[in-house]
ZADO-1210 file (C-alpha; in nm, 4 decimals, padded with zeros to 6 digits):
<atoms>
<atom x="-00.1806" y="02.0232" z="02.7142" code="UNK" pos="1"/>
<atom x="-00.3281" y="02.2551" z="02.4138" code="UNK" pos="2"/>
<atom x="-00.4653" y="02.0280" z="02.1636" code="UNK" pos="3"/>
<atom x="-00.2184" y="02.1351" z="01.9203" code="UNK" pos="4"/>
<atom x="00.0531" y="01.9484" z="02.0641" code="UNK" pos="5"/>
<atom x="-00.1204" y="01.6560" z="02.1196" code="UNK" pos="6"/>
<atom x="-00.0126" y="01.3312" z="01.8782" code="UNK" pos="7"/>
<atom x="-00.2781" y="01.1650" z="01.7031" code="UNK" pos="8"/>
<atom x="-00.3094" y="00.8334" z="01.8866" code="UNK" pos="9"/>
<atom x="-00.3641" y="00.6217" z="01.5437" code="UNK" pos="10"/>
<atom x="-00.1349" y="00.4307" z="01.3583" code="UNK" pos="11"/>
<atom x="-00.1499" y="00.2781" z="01.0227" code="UNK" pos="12"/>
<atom x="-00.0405" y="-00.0244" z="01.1243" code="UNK" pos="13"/>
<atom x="-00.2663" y="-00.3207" z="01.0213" code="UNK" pos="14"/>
<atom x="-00.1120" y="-00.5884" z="01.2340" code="UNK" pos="15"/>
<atom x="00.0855" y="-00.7383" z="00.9832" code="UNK" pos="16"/>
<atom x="00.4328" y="-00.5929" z="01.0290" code="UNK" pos="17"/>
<atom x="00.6803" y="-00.7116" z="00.8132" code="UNK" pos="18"/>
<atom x="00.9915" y="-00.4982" z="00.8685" code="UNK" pos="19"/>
<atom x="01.0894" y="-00.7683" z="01.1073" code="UNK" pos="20"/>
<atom x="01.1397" y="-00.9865" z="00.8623" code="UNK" pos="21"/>
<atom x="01.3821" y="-00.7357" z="00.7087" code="UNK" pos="22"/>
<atom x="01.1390" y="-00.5585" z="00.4856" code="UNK" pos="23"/>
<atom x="01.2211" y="-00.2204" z="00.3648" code="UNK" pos="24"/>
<atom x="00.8492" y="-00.1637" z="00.3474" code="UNK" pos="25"/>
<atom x="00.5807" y="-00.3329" z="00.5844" code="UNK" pos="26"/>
<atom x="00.3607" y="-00.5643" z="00.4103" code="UNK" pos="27"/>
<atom x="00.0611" y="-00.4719" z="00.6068" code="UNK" pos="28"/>
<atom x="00.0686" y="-00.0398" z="00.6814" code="UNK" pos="29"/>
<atom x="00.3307" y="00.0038" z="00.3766" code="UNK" pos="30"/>
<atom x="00.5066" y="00.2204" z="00.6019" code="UNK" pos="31"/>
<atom x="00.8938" y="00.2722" z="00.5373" code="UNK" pos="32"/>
<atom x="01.0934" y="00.0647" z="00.8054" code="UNK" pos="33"/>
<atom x="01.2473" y="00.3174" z="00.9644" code="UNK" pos="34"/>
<atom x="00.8936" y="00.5248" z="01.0028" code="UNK" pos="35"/>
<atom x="00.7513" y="00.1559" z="01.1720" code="UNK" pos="36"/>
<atom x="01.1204" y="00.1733" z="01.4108" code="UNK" pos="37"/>
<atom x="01.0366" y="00.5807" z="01.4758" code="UNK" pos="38"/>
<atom x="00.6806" y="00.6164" z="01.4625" code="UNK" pos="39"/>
<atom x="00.6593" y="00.6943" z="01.8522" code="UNK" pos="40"/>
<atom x="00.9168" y="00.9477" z="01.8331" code="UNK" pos="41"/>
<atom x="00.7388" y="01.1283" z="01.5232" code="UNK" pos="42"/>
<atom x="00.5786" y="01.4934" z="01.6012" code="UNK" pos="43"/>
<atom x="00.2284" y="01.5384" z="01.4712" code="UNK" pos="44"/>
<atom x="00.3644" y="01.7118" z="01.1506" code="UNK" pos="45"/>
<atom x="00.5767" y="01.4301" z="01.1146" code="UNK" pos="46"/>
<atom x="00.2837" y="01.1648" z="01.1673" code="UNK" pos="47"/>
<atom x="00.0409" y="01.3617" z="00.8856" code="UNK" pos="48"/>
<atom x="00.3171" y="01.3415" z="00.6155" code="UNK" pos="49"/>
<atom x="00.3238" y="00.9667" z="00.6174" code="UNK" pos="50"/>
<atom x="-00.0473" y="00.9602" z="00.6652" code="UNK" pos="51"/>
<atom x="-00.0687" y="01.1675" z="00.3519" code="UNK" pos="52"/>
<atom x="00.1289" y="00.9541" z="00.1517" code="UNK" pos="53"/>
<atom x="-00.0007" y="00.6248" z="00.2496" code="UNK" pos="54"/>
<atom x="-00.3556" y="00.7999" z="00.1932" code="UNK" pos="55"/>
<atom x="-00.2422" y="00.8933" z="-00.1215" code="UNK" pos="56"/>
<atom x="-00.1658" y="00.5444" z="-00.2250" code="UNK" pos="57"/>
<atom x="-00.4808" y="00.4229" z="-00.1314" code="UNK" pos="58"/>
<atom x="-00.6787" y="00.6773" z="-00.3410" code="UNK" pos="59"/>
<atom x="-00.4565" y="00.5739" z="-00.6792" code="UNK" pos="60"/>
<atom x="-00.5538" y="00.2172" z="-00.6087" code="UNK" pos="61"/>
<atom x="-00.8611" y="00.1766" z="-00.4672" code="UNK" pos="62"/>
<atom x="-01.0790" y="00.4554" z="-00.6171" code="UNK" pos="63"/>
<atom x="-01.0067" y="00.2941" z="-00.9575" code="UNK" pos="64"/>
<atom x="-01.0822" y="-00.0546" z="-00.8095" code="UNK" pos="65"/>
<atom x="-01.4165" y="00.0441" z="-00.6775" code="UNK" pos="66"/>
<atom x="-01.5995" y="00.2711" z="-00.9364" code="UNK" pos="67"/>
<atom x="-01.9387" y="00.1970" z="-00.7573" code="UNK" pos="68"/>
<atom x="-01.8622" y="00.2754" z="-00.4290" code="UNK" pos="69"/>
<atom x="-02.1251" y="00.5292" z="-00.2756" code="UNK" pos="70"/>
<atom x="-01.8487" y="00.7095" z="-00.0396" code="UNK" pos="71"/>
<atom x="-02.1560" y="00.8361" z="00.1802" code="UNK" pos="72"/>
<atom x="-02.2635" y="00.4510" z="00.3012" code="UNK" pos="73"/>
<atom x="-01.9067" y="00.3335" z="00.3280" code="UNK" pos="74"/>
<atom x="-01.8508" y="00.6214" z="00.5607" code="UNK" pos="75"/>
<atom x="-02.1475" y="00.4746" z="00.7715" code="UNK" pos="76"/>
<atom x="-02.0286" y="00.1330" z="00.7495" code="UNK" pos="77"/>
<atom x="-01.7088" y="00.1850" z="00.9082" code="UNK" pos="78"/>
<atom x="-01.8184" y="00.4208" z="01.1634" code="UNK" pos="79"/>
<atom x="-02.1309" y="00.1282" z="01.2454" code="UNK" pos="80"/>
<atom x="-01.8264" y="-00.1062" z="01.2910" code="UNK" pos="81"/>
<atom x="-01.6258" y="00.1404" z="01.5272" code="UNK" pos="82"/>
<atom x="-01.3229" y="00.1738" z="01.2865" code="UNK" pos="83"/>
<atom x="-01.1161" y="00.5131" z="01.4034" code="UNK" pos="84"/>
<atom x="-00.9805" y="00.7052" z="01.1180" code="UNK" pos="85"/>
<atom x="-00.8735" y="01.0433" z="01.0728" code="UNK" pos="86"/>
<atom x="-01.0427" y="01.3482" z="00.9874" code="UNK" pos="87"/>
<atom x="-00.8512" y="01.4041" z="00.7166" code="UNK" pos="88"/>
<atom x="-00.8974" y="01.0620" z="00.5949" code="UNK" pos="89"/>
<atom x="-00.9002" y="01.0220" z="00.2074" code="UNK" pos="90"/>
<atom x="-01.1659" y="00.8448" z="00.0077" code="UNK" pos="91"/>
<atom x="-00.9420" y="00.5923" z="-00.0344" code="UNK" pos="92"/>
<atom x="-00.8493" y="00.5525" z="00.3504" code="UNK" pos="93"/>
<atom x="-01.2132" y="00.4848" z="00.4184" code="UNK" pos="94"/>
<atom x="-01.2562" y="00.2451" z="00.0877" code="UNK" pos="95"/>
<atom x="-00.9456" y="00.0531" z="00.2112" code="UNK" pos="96"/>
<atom x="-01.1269" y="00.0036" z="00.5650" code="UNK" pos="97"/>
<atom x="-01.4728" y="-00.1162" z="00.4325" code="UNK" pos="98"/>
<atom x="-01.2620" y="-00.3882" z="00.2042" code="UNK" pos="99"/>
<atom x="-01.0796" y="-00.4810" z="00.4747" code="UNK" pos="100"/>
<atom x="-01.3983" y="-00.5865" z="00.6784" code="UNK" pos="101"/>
<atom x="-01.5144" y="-00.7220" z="00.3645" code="UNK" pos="102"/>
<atom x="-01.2087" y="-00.9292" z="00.2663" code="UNK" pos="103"/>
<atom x="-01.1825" y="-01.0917" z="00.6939" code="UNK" pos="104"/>
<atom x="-01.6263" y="-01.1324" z="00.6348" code="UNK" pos="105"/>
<atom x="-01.7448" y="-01.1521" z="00.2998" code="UNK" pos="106"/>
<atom x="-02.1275" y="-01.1502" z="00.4065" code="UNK" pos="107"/>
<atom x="-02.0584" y="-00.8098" z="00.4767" code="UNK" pos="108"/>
<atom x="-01.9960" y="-00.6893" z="00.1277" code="UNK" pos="109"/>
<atom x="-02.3908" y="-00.6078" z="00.0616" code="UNK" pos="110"/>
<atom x="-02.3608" y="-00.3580" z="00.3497" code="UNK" pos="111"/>
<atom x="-02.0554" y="-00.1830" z="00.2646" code="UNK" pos="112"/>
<atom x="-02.0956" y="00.0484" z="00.0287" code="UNK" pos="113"/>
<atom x="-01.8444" y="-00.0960" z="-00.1668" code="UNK" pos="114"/>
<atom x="-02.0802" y="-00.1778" z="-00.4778" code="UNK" pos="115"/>
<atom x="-01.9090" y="-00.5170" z="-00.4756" code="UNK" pos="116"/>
<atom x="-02.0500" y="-00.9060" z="-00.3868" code="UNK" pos="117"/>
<atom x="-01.8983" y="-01.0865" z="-00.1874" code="UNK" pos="118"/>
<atom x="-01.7353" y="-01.2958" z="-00.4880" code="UNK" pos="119"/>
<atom x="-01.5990" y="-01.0396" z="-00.5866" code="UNK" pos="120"/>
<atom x="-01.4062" y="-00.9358" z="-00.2617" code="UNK" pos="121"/>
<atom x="-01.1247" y="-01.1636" z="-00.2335" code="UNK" pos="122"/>
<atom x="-00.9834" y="-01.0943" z="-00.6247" code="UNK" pos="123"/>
<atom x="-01.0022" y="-00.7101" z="-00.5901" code="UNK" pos="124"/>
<atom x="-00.8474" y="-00.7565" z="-00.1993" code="UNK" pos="125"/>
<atom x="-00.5792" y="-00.9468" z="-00.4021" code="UNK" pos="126"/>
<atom x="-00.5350" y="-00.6915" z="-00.6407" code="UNK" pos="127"/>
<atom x="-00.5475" y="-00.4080" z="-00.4157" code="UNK" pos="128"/>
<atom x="-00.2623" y="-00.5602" z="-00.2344" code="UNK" pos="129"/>
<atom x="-00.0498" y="-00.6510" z="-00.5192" code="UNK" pos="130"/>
<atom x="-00.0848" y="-00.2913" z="-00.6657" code="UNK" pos="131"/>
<atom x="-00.0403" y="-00.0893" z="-00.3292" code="UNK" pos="132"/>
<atom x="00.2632" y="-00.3145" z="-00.2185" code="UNK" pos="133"/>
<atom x="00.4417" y="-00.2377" z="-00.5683" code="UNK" pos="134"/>
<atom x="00.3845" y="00.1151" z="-00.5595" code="UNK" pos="135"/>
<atom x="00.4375" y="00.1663" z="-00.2132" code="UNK" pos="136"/>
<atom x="00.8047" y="-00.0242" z="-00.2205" code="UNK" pos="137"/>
<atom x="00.8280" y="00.1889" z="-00.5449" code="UNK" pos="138"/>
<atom x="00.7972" y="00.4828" z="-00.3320" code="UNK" pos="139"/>
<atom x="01.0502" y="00.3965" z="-00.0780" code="UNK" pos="140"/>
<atom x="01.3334" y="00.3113" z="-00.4283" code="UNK" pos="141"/>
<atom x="01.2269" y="00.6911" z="-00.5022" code="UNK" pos="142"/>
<atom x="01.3144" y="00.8284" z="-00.1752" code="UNK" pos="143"/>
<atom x="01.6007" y="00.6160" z="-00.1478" code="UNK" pos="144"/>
<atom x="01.7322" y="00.7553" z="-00.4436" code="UNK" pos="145"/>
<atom x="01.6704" y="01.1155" z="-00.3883" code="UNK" pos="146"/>
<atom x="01.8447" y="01.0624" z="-00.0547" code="UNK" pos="147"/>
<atom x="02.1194" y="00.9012" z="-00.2053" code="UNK" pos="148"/>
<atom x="02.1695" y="01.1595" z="-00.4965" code="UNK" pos="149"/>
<atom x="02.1732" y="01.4479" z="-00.2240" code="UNK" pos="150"/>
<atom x="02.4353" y="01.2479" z="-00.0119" code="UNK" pos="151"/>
<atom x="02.6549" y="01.2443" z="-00.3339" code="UNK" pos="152"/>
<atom x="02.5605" y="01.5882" z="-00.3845" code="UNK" pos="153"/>
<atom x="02.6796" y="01.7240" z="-00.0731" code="UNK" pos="154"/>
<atom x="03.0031" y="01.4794" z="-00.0549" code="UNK" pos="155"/>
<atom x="03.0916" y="01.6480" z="-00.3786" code="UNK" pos="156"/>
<atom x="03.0276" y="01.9933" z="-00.1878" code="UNK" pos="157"/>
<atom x="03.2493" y="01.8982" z="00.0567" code="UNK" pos="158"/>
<atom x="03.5331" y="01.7616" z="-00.1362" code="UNK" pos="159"/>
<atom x="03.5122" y="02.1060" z="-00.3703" code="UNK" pos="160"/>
<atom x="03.5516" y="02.3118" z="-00.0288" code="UNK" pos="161"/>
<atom x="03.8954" y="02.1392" z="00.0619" code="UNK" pos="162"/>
</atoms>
């Protein structure tokens, strides 16, 4: 198989799936439902988008969060730890990884990169998640809405035509 057509065998799920629950947006990945439900079926163009966006996300809310972050040590910190990410992984990807470690073993926060002490972990982990959660279900409202406006859109096309 050419390596083009191969699907990227990571997932952004953290483990912490919500959509079962009935959640429009998983607490843990932030992916849309219906990506968590489809995810499998998703080509490798398909796979990157939602990677980009969730990437994205990160980047708005963690860069801020973590001025002091040397990007170069946090990028050794997760690869010491064996954490698989993208190539194209944002900034923020990476940032949200290091925390991550940091926020399940605070001892670790020295080592990471992060510019943060392990005080200060859990309240930024706390605000990271508040922030990302609201913009990411913010997201999905703004899809929702575009979808919903070209449904209309095209009833009214069809209802013109008869």
């Amino acid at each position: 198989m050419s390596s083009d057509r191969r699907i990227p065998s990571l997932t952004p799920c953290a483990g912490r799936c919500s959509t079962v629950f009935g959640d429009l947006v998983c607490r843990g990945c932030r992916r849309f439902n219906h990506e968590v439900i489809q995810w499998n079926t998703y080509n490798p163009e398909q796979r990157l988008a939602v990677w980009r966006r969730l990437d994205a996300q990160l980047d708005q809310i963690l860069v801020p969060l973590l001025p002091n972050a040397d990007l170069q040590h946090v990028e050794g910190f997760i690869h010491s730890r064996h954490i698989r990410i993208l190539d194209t992984a944002s900034r923020g990807r990476k940032l949200y990884h290091a925390l991550k470690l940091c926020e399940k073993n605070k001892q670790l926060a020295h080592d990471s990169g992060l510019g943060v002490t392990d005080k200060q972990v859990k309240p930024i982990w706390d605000e990271f998640e508040r922030r990302v959660l609201a913009l990411a279900k913010a997201s999905y409202e703004l899809a929702w809405l575009r979808a919903n406006g070209i449904s209309h859109n095209l009833m009214r096309l069809l209802e013109d035509d008869d």
